[in-house]
Wavefront OBJ file of the C-alpha trace (Angstrom):
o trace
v 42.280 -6.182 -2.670
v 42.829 -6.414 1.033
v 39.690 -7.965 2.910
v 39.966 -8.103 6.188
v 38.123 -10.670 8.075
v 40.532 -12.479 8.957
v 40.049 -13.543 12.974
v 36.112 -12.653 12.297
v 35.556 -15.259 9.739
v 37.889 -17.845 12.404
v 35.656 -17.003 15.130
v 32.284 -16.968 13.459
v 32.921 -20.648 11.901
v 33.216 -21.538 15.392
v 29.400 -20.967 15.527
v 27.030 -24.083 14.185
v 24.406 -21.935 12.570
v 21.353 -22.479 9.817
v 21.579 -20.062 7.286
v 18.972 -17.184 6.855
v 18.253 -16.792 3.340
v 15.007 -14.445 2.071
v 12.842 -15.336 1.995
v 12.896 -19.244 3.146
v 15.150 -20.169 6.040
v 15.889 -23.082 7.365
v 14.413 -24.040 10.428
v 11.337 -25.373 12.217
v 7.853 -24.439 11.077
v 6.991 -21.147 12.882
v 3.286 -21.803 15.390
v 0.029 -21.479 14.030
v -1.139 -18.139 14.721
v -4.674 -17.477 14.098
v -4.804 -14.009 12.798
v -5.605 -12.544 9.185
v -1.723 -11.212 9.188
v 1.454 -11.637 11.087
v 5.189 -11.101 10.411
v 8.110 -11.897 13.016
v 11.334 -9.436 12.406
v 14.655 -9.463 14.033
v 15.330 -5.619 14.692
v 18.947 -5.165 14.374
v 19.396 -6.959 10.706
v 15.639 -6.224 9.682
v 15.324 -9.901 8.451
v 12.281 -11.579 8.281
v 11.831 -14.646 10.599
v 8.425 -15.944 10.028
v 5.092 -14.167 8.128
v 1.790 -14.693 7.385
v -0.505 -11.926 4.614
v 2.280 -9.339 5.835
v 1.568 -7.148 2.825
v -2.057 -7.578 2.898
v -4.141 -4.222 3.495
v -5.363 -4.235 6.998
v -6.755 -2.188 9.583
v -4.470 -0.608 11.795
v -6.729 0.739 14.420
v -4.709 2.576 17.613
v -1.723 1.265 15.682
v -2.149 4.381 14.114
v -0.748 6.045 17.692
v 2.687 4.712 16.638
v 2.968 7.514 13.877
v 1.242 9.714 16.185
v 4.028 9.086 18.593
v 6.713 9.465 15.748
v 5.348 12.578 14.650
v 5.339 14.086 18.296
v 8.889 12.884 19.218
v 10.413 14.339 16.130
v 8.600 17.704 16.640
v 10.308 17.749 20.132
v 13.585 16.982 18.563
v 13.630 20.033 16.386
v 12.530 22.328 19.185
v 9.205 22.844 17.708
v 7.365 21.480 21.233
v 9.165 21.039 24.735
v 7.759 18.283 27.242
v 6.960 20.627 29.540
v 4.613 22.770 27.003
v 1.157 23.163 28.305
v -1.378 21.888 25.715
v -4.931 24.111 25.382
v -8.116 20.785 25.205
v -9.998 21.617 22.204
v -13.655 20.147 21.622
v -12.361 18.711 18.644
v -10.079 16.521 21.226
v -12.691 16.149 24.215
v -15.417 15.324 21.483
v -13.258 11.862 19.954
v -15.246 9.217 20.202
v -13.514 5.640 21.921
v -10.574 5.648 24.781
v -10.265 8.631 26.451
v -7.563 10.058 29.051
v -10.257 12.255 30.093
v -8.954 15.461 29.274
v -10.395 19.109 30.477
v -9.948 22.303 29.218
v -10.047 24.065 32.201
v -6.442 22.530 32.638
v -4.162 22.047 29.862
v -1.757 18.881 29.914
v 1.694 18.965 28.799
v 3.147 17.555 25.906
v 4.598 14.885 28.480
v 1.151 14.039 30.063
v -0.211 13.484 26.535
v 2.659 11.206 25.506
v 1.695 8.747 28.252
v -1.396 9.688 27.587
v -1.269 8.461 24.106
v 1.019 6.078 24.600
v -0.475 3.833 27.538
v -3.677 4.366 27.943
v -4.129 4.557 24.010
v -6.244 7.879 24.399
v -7.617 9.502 21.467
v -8.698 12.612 23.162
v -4.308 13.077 23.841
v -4.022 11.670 19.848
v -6.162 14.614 18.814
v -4.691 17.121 21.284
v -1.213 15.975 19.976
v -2.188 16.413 16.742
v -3.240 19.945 17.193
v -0.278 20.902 18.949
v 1.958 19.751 16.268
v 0.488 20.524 13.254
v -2.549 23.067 14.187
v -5.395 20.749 13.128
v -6.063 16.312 12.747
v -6.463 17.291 9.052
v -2.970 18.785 8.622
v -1.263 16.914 11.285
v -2.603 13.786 8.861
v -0.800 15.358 6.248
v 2.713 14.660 7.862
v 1.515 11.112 9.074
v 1.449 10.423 4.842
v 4.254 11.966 3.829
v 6.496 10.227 6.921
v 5.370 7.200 5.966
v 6.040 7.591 2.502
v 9.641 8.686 3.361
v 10.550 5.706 6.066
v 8.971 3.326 3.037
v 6.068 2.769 4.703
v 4.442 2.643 0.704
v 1.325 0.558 1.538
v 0.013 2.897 4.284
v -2.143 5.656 4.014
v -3.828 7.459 6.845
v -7.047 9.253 7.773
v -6.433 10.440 11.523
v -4.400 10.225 14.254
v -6.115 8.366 16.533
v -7.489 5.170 14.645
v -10.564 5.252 14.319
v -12.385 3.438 11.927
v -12.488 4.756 7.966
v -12.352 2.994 4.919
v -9.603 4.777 3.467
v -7.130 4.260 7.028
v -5.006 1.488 5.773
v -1.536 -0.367 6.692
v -0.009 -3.738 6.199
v 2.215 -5.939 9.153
v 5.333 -4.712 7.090
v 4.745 -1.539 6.906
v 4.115 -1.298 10.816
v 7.683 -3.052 11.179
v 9.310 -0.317 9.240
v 7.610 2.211 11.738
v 8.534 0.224 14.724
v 12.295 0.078 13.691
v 12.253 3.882 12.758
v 10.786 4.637 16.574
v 13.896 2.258 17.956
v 16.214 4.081 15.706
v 15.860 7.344 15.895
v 13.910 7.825 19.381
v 15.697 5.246 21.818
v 15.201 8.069 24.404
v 11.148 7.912 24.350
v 11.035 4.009 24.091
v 11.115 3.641 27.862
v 7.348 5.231 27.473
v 6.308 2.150 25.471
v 6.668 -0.254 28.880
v 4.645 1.799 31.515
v 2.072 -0.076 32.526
v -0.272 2.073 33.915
v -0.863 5.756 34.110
v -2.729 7.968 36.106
v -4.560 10.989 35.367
v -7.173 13.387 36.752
v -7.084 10.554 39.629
v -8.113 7.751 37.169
v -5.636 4.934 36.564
v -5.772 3.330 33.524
v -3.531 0.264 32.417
v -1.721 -0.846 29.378
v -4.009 -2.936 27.218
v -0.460 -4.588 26.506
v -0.555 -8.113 28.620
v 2.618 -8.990 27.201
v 4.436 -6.070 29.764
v 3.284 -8.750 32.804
v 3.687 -12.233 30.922
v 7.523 -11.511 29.907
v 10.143 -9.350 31.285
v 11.887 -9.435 28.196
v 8.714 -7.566 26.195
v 8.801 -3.838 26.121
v 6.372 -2.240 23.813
v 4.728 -1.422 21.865
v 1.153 -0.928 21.487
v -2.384 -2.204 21.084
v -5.423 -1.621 18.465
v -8.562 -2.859 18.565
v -11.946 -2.249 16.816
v -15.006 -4.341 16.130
v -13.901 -4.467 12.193
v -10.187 -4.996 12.715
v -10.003 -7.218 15.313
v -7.418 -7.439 17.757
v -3.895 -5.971 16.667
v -0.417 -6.140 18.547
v 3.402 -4.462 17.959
v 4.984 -6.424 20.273
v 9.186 -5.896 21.160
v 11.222 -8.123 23.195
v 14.831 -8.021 23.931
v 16.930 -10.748 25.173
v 20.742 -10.095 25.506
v 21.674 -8.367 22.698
v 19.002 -9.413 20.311
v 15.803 -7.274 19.667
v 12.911 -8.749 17.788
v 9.587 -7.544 16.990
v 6.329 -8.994 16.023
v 3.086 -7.997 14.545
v -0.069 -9.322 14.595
v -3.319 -8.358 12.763
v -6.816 -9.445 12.656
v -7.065 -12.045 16.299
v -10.371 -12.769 17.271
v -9.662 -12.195 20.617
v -7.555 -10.006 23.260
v -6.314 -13.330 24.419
v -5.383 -14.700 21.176
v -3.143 -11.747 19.933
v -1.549 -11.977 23.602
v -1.101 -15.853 23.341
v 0.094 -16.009 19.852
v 2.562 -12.776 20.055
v 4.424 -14.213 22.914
v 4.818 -17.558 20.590
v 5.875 -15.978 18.012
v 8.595 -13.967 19.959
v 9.486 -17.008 21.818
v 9.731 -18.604 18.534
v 12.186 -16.145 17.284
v 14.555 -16.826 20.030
v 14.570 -20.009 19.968
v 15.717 -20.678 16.601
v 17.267 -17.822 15.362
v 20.282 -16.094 16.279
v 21.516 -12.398 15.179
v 25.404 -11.424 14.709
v 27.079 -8.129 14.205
v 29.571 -8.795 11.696
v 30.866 -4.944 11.672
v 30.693 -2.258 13.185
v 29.562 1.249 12.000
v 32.282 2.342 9.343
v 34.346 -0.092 10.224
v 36.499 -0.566 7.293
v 35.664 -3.994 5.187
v 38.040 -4.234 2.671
v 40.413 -1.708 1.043
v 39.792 -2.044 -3.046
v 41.916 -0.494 -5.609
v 40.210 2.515 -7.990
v 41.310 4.347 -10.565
v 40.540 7.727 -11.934
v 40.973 9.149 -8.329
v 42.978 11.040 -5.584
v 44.359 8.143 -4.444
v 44.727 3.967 -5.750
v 42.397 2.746 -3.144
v 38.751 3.070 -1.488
v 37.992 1.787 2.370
v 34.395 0.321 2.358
v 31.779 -1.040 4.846
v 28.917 0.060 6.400
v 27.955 3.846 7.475
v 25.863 1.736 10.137
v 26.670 -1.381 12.583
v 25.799 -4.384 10.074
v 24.376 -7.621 11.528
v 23.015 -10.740 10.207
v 20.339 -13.374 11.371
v 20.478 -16.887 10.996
v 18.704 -19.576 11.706
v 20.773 -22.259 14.264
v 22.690 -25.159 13.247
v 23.830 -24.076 9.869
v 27.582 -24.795 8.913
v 30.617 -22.089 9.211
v 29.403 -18.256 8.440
v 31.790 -16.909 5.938
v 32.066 -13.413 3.396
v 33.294 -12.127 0.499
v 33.660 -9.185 -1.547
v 32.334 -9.525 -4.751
v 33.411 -5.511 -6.481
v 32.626 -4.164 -9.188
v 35.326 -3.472 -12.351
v 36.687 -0.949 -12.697
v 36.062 0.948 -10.211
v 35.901 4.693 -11.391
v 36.177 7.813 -8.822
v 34.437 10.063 -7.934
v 33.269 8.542 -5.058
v 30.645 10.048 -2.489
v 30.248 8.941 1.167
v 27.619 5.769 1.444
v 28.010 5.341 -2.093
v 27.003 1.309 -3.205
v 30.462 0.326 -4.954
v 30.811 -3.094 -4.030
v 28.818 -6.298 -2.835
v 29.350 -8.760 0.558
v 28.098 -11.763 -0.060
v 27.671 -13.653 3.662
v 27.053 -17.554 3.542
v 26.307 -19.959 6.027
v 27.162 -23.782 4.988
v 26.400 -24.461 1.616
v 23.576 -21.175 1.343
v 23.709 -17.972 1.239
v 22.248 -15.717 3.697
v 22.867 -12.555 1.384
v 24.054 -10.070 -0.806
v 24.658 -6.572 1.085
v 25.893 -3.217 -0.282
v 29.206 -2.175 0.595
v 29.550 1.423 0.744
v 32.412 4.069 0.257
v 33.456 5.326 4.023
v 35.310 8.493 2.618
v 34.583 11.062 -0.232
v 37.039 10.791 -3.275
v 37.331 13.661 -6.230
v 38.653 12.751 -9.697
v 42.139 13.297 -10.008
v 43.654 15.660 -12.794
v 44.164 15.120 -16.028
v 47.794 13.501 -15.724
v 46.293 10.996 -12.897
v 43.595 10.196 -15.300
v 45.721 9.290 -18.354
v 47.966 7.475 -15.817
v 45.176 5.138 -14.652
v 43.722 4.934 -18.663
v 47.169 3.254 -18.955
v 47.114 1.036 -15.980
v 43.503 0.011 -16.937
v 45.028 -1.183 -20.353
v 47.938 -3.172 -19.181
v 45.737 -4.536 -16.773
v 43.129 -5.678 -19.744
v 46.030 -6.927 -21.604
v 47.805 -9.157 -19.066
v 44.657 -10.957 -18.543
v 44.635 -12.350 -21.855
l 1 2 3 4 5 6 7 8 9 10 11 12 13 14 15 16 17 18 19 20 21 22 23 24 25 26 27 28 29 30 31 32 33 34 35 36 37 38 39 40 41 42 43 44 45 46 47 48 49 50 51 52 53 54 55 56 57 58 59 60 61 62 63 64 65 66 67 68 69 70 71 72 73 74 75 76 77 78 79 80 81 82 83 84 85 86 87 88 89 90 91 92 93 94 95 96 97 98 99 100 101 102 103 104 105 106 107 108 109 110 111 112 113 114 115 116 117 118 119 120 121 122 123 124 125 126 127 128 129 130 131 132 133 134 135 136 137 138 139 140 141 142 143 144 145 146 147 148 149 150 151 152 153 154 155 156 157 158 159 160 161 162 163 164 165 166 167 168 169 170 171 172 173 174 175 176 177 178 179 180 181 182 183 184 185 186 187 188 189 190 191 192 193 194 195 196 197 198 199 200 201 202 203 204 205 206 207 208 209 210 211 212 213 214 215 216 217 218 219 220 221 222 223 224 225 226 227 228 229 230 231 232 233 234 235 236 237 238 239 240 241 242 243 244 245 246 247 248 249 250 251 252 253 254 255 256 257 258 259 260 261 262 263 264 265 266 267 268 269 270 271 272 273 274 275 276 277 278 279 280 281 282 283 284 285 286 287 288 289 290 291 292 293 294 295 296 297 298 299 300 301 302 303 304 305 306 307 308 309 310 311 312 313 314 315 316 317 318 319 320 321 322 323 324 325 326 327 328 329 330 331 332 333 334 335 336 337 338 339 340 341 342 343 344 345 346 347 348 349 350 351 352 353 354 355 356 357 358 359 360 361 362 363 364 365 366 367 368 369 370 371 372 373 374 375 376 377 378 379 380 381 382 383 384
């Protein structure tokens, strides 16, 4: 087995860093934030820094405009919509109770308009519009809002509209949201820009981003607020420093100050005391093992996507090895889980992460197969 990390491992012992270990890490105590649920992510590794009721059922009031959003970029990716598409109002859309771009019929938006629409001045009249354009009707449009979220893992979710409105039924958790919020910086970085406007003007009324975090700190760039009288105050809030992305979500603050105040210090937090490595990048080749039953004696694996780690600061040397599993028996498919890398910082381990095959592999024929049966066997024997 050839495992190359050779100068990697050298230069990340260099590094005095706690280890980051799910789901306790070591470092300070994370603020007191007073909201009924809260969870601190860093984007790039998906770990968790810091959480509070993250899987508790809550409200997710205009929240809900992130899957809206989702839904609207992807149906612009497969050609389905074009920015430029003139949208016709519907009463359904002029008739939505709560924030309002202030659509009229007589003249139809574009898809663009509605985006910003949507997307900074939290509109539901542009939700509903969206919706329509998209799927036809809110009712169906909902449709694909549940079965997204089912397929990005978002399994505690379930929606009732697109807007956010209040219903009893319209339900999400702060971990859920994350998994949304990384699937938006994933596979839309193009449309993220729209999540930082701070104003936007329409019909000659100028209406600003209900995000205060866009004015407090340069480094915060999204996402989006919620609010309703049985909710509370909600906040996705994003913030990138150098190379390091984290995001935060906050649920249930009595006040618009509060979820302002205690996102920032949560994000802050996260900075402070954390810091986030890419150890490889995208199919990068980790370690070469040895297999048997295939078209060739050996299998490159890593990671089909860049692979970073968080840890907390001032834990001892980062280190990582392959831990396979025996034998190893082809075929093999692309992304296939055939081995482990278990990363440690100090004494503790910050995790076990799937390695994956980084090339297809058939079976060989039958000689190659009897030919490996035997290898398998003297192997067996000679470790007696």
């Amino acid at each position: 087995m050839r495992l190359r990390l050779g100068g990697l491992v050298a230069w990340l012992c260099a590094y005095s860093m706690a280890v980051l270990a799910e789901p306790v890490v070591v470092s300070p105590a994370p603020p007191a934030v007073a909201a009924r649920a809260w969870l601190l992510v860093d984007a790039n590794s998906g770990r968790t820094l810091a959480e509070q009721q993250a899987d508790s059922s809550v409200e997710p009031a205009s929240l809900t405009k992130l899957m809206t959003a989702y839904l609207t970029f992807a149906a612009v990716r497969d050609q389905q919509l074009t920015l430029e598409r003139r949208i016709p109002v519907s009463e359904a859309a002029i008739s939505t109770r709560g924030a309002q771009m202030f659509l009229l019929p007589a003249t139809p938006p574009t898809v663009d308009v509605l985006l910003h629409g949507l997307i900074t001045v939290s509109a539901n009249d542009a939700a509903v519009a969206l919706a329509e354009a998209v799927a036809g009707s809110e009712a169906i449009f909902v449709q694909s809002m549940n079965r997204e979220a089912r397929r990005l893992g978002m399994n505690q979710t379930h929606f009732m509209n697109a807007t956010g409105l209040p219903h009893p039924e319209h339900r999400t958790t702060a971990r859920d949201l994350v998994r949304l919020t990384r699937a938006l910086l994933r596979d839309f970085p193009q449309h993220y820009p729209r999540f930082a406007e701070r104003a936007y003007t329409y019909n000659r009324i100028t209406q600003s981003n209900r995000n205060a975090l866009l004015w407090l700190d340069p480094h915060v760039d999204g996402l989006k607020t919620g609010h309703t009288a049985t909710a509370g105050y909600a906040l996705v809030a994003s913030a990138r420093r150098e190379n390091r992305r984290l995001i935060s979500v906050l649920m249930g603050a009595a006040t618009e100050a509060a979820r302002t105040t205690d996102s920032l210090r949560l994000l802050n937090y996260g900075f402070a005391n954390f810091e986030t490595l890419r150890l490889y990048s995208a199919r990068q080749g980790v370690a070469s093992l040895e297999v048997f039953h295939g078209q060739r004696n050996r299998l490159e694996v890593g990671f089909l996507a860049d692979f970073y780690v968080t840890v907390a600061r001032g834990s001892g040397p980062l280190k990582a090895q392959v831990i396979r599993r025996e034998p190893l028996l082809a075929p093999f498919r692309l992304g296939q889980t055939v081995a482990t890398l278990r990363v440690t910082a100090g004494e503790q381990t910050v995790g076990d992460f799937p390695l994956q095959a980084l090339a297809e592999m058939e079976r060989a024929g039958f000689l190659g197969r009897l030919w490996d049966n035997l290898r398998l066997k003297y192997r067996q024997w000679s470790k007696r």
